[in-house]
N, C-alpha and C positions, 0 to 999 in steps of 0.2 A: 610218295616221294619221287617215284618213276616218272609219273606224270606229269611233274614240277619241273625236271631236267631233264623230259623230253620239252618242253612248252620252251624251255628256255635255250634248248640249244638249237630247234627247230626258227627262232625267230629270225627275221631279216633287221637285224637293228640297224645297217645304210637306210633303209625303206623308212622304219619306223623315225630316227631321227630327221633326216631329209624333211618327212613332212609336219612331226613333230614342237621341231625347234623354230621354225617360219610363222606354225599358229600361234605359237605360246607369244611369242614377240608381237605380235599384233593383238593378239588378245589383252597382253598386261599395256601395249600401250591404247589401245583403244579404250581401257579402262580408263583409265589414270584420263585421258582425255575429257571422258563423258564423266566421271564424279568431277573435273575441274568445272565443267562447263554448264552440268546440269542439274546439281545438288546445290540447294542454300548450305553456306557456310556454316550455321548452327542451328542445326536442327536434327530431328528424331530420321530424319530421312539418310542424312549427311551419317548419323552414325552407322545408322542400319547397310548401308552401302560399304562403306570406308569395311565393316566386319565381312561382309558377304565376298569381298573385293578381295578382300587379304586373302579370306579362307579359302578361294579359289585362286590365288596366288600360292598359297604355301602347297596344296595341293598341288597343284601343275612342277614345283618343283622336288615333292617328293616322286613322284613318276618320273620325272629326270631323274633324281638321284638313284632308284631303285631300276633303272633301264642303263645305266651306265653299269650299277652292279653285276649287272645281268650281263651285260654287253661283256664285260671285262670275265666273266667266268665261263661263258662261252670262249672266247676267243684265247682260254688260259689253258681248259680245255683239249681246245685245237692243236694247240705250241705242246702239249702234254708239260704241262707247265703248274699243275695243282690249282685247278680250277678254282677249289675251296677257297683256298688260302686268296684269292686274286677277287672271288663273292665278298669276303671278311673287309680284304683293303678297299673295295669299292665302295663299303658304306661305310668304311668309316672316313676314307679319303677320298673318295670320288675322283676330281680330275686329278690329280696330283697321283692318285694310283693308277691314271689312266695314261701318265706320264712316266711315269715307272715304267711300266707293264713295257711300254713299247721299248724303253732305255734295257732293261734285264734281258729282254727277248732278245733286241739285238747282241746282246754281248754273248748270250749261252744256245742260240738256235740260230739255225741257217736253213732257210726254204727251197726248196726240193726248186730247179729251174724249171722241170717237165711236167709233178705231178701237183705242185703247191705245197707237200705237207710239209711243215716242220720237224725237225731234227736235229739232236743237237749236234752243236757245233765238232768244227772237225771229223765230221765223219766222211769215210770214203764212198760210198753208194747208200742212197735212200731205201728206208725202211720199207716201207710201200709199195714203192714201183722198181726198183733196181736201180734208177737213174745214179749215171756218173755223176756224184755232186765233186767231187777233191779228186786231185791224181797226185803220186807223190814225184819228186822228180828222178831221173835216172842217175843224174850226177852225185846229186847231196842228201836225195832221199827227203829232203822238206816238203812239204804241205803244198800243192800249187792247184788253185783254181781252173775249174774247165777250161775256163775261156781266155787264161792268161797265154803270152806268149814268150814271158820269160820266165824263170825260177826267181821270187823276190831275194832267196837269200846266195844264189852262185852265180846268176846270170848265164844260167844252161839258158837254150832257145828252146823252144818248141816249134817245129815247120808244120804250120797248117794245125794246130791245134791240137795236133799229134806228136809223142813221144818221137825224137830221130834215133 
């Protein structure tokens, strides 16, 4: 099982999709071309084709759908986000859990500006690396972003990005 979820978290799925999704799309229409073009309409040939056609149609989109599962448990993973559970939604919802994934993430993680990793939200310094992700404010003591330059809730300043 080690070896199942090193393969899968070790993968470049930017790479793998990229080139991926460009052949599949030329291949299903290149098909669909060449049976319109090159198969009699009723014949033993016409079916043998139209079966062979499909069956590497259906196949090309179970390795999409099992490469997005994948894609999404990795990257569930990463967010420390219950990989499993995000493997489960992948196959059973594919894109729409790949639309999820990113809507959930952003509402309960927040990405490290220095080091990338994720953590959840509202946290003051990253897990990781130490990086200042939040500072709170002098005035009102609320939540304020590195790189804000006011308090969203008192309208303290920040001079230079730094506490005054």
């Amino acid at each position: 099982m080690d070896k199942v979820k090193t393969k899968i978290i070790g993968t470049d799925y930017f790479k793998f999709f990229r080139v991926f999704i460009p052949l599949s799309v030329i291949f299903m229409t290149a098909g669909a071309a060449m049976g319109e073009l090159a198969v009699p309409v009723h014949s033993v040939e016409a079916f043998i084709f139209i079966v062979a056609y499909g069956g590497v149609c259906l196949l090309i989109m179970g390795i999409y759908w099992l490469a997005v599962a994948a894609w999404l448990y990795k990257k569930g993973e990463e967010a420390q986000m219950h990989g499993l559970l995000w493997l489960v939604l992948g196959l059973s919802g594919n894109v729409f859990a790949a639309v999820l994934f990113f809507i959930v993430r952003g509402f309960i993680r927040q990405k490290c500006p220095q080091c990338g990793g994720w953590q959840p939200a509202k946290r003051w310094f990253c897990a990781r690396c130490g990086a200042e992700i939040n500072r709170s404010c002098p005035e009102c003591g609320d939540l304020c972003g590195p790189g804000d330059k006011y308090c969203s809730r008192c309208g303290h300043s920040f001079q230079n990005g730094v506490n005054e």
